[in-house]
Phi, psi and omega in degrees: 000125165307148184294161179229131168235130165203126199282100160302123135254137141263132172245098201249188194293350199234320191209177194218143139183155172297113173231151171264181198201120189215132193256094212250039182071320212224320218234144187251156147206141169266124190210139193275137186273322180180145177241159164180140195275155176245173163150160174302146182206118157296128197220096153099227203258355151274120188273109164244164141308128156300039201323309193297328186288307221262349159267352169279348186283288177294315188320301177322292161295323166315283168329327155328288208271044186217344160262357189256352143265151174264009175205161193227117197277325198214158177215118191261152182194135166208149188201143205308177190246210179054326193273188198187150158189153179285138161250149188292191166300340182252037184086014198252145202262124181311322185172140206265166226277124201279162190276165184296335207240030160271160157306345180276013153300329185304123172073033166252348175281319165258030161261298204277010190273303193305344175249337181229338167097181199260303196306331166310296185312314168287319197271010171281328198226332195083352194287138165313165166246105159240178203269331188289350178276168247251356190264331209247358179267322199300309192267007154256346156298327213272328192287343195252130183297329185301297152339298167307307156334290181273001145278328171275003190260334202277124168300346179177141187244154191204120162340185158309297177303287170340292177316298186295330186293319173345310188255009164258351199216344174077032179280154183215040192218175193225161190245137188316309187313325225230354158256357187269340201266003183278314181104007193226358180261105170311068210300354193276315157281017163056056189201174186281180208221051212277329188300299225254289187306300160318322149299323170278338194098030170254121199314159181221357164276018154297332188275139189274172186287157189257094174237177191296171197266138158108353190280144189271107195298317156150189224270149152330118174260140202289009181272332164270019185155079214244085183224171179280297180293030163244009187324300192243056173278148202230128187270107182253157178245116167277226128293097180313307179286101196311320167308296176337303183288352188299284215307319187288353174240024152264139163330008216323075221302292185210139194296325199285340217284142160268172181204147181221138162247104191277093205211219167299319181246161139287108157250125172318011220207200171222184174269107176261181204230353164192170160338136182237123170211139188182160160311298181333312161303307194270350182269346168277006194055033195254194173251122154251132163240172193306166157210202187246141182125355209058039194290173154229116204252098172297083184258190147202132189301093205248158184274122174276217178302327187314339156340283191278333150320314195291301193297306186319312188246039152264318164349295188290320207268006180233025142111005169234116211248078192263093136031124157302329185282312187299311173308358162275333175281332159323281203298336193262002179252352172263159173254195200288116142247260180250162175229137208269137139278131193292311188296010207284187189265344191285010178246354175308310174294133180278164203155195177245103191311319170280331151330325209270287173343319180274323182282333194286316144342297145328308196269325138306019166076016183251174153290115161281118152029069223254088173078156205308322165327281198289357186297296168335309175299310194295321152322297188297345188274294242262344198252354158314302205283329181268357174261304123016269208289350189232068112256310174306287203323284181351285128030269175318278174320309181296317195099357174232133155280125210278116188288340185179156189233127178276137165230135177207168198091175186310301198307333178305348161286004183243105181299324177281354164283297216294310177323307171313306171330284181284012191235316136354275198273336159103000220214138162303149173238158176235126175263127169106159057239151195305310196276053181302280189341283198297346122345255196301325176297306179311333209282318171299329208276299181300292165346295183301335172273012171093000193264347173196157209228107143101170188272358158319315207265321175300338163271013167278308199293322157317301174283248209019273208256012158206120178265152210270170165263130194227107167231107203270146179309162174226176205326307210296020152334156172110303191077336187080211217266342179281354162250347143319294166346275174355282190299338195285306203280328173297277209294006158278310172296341191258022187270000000 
């Protein structure tokens, strides 16, 4: 059987890269074509994306992965959620897309209660109510004149992933997963949520057509990419929304198995087979967003690493230019003190995080932080601890208890979270595979193309070519006295 190539982008909020991804019938292997970093930059009174740097960035990375193979069957794009940006009539992108972590988001969740109530709001979409979602950017845009304007002047509104396939493939559509992450979509009836969107005052003739993870977008244009092995490369919609491709490319030990796609944000959750929306859903906040296959990942969108991103790179900006493993090697020579709610709103916003860190510390009755090690611990334990409480919650609503937790994505790579993890939750965790995401965009990418059927086989092909790390609690199961602690500073913060 001939090999099948096909080009994974992935895109998170820190960072990007191109890979190529080649399929022997049985076996996945991967080779990165360009890596290059991202992230947000205030332009006037707004934190946007670089649209123009990150597709010049993917062109790059295409051309790249198009001398490393002698033909390319799909090229795939998946990328965080929630952000957006408008196109005119004549196709053109208006402006680039403000980031999730801008301020006009502040007070928009209890501006959209006042007007339509909370239980509307959840039981309309299934979606957690978080201040980043694509409903609640909308309607802090709607406050403003300028905002009411370029909604009413925008001819189409389109994701991140969107946005890119447009200009690799001339696609005008949003992929269900990566519409499922607005907070403006209706999973139970699989349609936008215009009845709702309408009560807020926010326009909906903007919103695009909706198609399913695996649809084949139409052919490559030679303007993303003009080399011979790209002739018949074919522009695939994977799970666009980069946890979607996560999920799909865990392993599952048992279908009942929790899973956190470990990156910048955490997502929390297990896999269902339709909507879980219940009082039970809604007092836990959690979200079902879409996944493939027309899966449901039931979750919750928990703040991640970025904590420590943030710290890192204040850090890096006062002269100490560390490393993760090293700042992990730190963090394991301090002991256990104090602990943050990750999700509290003063860590959303970028700034200086141990600073930030320290004061919440302060302010809650604990020991701040004594130098970097422990600031690092005190993070990986507090994001250990949050993972825990938004498994039991899971748990709870779904009706299953979770027997063991999958973690994939960058973070799985840091052993001493998984250690926490499990020793937390009480339960084993299996890390990897690092590269889910890219698993799973490829793996959907093959599925369209006739090479594997459902979503069983593409997690066989998983096991195939990556076996997982398996680390079971040790005495300190549980968190100890640090999780009591714990719950008290959520149920204090959500006061």
């Amino acid at each position: 059987m001939a090999s099948r190539n096909v080009i994974a982008v992935d895109l998170g909020a820190e960072s990007g890269r191109v890979m190529v991804a080649r399929f022997d019938g049985s076996r996945l292997t991967f080779e990165v074509a360009h890596r290059f970093p991202n992230g947000a930059r205030t332009v006037g009174a707004a934190l946007r994306w670089d649209l123009a740097l990150l597709w010049e960035n993917i062109r790059d990375g295409i051309a790249r992965a198009a001398t490393m193979v002698d033909s390319v069957d799909g090229i795939g794009v998946d990328s965080w959620g929630v952000d957006y940006g408008y196109l005119d009539a004549a196709g053109r992108l208006l402006e680039d897309p403000v980031s999730h972590r801008d301020d006009r988001t502040r007070g928009m969740i209890d501006t959209a209660i006042g007007m339509v109530g909370r239980e509307r709001l959840y039981d309309s979409t299934g979606i957690q109510l978080n201040d980043i979602n694509t409903i609640y950017q909308l309607l802090g845009e709607r406050q403003t004149a300028a905002g009411r304007r370029r909604q009413d002047e925008a001819a189409l509104l389109l994701l991140v992933p969107d946005i890119l396939n447009n200009l690799l493939c001339g696609a005008t559509v949003t992929e269900f997963t990566i519409a499922s992450t607005t907070g403006a979509y209706d999973m139970a009836n699989r349609k936008w949520a215009t009845g709702l969107l309408d009560d807020l005052g926010i326009p909906t003739h903007f919103l695009p057509e909706v198609v399913d993870a695996g649809t084949d977008l139409g052919p490559l244009l030679p303007s993303a990419g003009d080399f011979p092995s790209l002739a018949g490369a074919r522009v695939i919609a994977p799970g666009c929304h980069d946890t979607a491709s996560a999920v799909a490319g865990v392993p599952f030990a048992d279908p009942a198995a929790a899973y956190i796609s470990s990156g910048t944000w955490s997502l929390v959750g297990v896999e269902t087979q339709r909507p879980v929306i219940t009082p039970a859903t809604r007092a836990a906040n959690l979200a079902n967003e879409g996944g493939v296959a027309g899966t449901i990942r039931l979750l919750s969108n928990c703040t991640g690493l970025w904590l420590l991103q943030e710290c890192r790179r204040e850090w890096r900006a006062a002269g100490h230019d560390l490393g993760y493993s090293e700042l992990v090697i730190l963090a394991r020579q301090s002991p256990s003190g104090s602990v943050v709610n990750p999700d509290h709103p003063d860590f959303l916003r970028p700034g200086d995080m141990p600073a930030r860190i320290a004061a919440y510390c302060r302010r809650t009755g604990q020991a701040v932080p004594d130098g970097i090690g422990a600031t690092v611990r005190c993070v990986l334990e507090s994001l250990a601890l949050s993972y825990r409480l938004t498994v039991e919650d899971i748990a709870t609503a779904a009706g299953r208890p979770a027997p063991l937790i999958h973690i994939v994505g960058g973070g799985s790579s840091n052993e001493l979270l998984n250690h926490l993890t499990a020793d937390a939750a009480g339960i084993p965790v299996y890390a990897g595979p690092i590269e889910a995401t890219a698993y799973g965009n490829a793996l959907v990418q093959l599925g369209a193309l006739g090479e594997l059927s459902g979503l069983a086989q593409m997690r066989e092909v998983v096991r195939a070519s990556d076996r997982p790390r398996v680390t079971t609690p040790t005495g300190a199961a549980g968190g100890g006295e640090r999780y009591p602690r714990f719950r008290e500073l959520v149920r204090a913060d959500a006061v």
